[in-house]
RODO-2510 file (C-alpha; in nm, 4 decimals, decimal comma):
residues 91
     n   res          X          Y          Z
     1     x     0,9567    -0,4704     0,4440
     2     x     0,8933    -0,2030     0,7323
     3     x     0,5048    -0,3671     0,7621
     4     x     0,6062    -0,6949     0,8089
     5     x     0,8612    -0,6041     1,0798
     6     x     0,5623    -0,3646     1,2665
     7     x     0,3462    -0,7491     1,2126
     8     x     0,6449    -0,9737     1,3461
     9     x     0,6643    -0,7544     1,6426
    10     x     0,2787    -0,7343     1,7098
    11     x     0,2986    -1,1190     1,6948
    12     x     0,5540    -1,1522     1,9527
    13     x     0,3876    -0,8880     2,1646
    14     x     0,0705    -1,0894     2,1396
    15     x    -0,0868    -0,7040     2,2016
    16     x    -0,0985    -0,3723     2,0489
    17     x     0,2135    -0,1964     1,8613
    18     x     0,2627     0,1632     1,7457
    19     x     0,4582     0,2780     1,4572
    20     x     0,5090     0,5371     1,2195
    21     x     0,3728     0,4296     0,8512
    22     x     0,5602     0,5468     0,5403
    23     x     0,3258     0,8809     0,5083
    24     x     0,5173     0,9468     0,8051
    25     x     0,1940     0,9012     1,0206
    26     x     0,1132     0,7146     1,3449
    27     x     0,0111     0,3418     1,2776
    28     x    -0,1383     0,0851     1,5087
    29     x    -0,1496    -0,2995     1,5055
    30     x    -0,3411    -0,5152     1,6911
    31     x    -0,2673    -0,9035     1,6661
    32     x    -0,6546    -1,0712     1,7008
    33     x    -0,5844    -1,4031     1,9101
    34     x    -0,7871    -1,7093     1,9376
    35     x    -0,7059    -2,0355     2,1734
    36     x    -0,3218    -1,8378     2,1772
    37     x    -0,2671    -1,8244     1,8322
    38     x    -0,2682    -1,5221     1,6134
    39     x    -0,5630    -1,5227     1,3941
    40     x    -0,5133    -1,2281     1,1741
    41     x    -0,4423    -0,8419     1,2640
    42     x    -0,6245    -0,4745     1,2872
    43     x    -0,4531    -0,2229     1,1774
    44     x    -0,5469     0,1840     1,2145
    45     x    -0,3377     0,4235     1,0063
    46     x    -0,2941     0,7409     0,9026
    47     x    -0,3300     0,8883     1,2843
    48     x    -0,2199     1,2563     1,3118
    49     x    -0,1143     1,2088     1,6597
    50     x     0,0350     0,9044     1,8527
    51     x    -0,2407     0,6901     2,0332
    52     x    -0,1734     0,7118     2,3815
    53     x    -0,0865     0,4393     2,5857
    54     x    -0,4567     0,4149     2,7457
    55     x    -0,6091     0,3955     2,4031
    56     x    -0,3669     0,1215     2,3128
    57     x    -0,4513    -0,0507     2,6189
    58     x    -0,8413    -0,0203     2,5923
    59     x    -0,8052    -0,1123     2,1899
    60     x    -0,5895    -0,4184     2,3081
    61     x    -0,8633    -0,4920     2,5576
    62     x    -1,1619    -0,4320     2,3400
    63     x    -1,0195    -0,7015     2,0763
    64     x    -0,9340    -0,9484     2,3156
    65     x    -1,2214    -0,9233     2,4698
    66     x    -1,4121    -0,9706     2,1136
    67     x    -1,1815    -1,2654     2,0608
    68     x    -1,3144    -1,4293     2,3568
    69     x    -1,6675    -1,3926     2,2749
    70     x    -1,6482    -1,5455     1,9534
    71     x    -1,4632    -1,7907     2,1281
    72     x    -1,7499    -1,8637     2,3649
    73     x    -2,0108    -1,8405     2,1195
    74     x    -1,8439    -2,0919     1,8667
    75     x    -1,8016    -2,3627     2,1861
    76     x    -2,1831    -2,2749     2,2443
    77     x    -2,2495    -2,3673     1,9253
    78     x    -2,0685    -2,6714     1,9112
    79     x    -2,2187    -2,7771     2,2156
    80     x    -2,5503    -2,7363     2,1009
    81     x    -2,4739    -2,9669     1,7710
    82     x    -2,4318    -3,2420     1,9806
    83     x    -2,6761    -3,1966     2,2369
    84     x    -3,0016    -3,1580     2,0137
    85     x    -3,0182    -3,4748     1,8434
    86     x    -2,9580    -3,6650     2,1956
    87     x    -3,2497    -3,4438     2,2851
    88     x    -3,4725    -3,5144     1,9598
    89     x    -3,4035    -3,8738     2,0071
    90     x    -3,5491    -3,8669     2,3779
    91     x    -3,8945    -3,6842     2,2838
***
């Protein structure tokens, strides 16, 4: 029950969110978001200390960040599909 809280909360949060698991270790969770919606989660447990606040920041960061180029790469993509046949057709 505890898990799905710590995942309701990283939702809301849209970033990361510590917690302690039930090993009675530090836990992270990182909500992955594409186009503002949450796509699915990363999650690092079993931490022997808590993860500062600049390490939750950069994580945060460094997922976003990946979010966006997979965002960029699938419009790139899409663009392509519909530009090569108009370009086939004009050779």
């Amino acid at each position: 029950m505890g898990d799905l809280i710590n995942l309701r909360r990283a939702r809301k949060a849209k970033g990361p969110v510590q917690f302690v698991c039930p090993i009675d270790r530090y836990a992270v969770c990182l909500p992955v978001i594409q186009q503002d919606q949450v796509q699915g989660y990363l999650a690092m447990c079993h931490s022997e200390r808590p993860i500062s606040s600049n390490e939750l920041n950069l994580a945060g960061l460094t997922v976003a960040t990946a979010g966006q180029e997979m965002e960029r790469s699938q419009e790139l993509k899409n663009l392509s599909d519909a530009i090569q046949p108009r370009c086939v057709a004009l050779s």
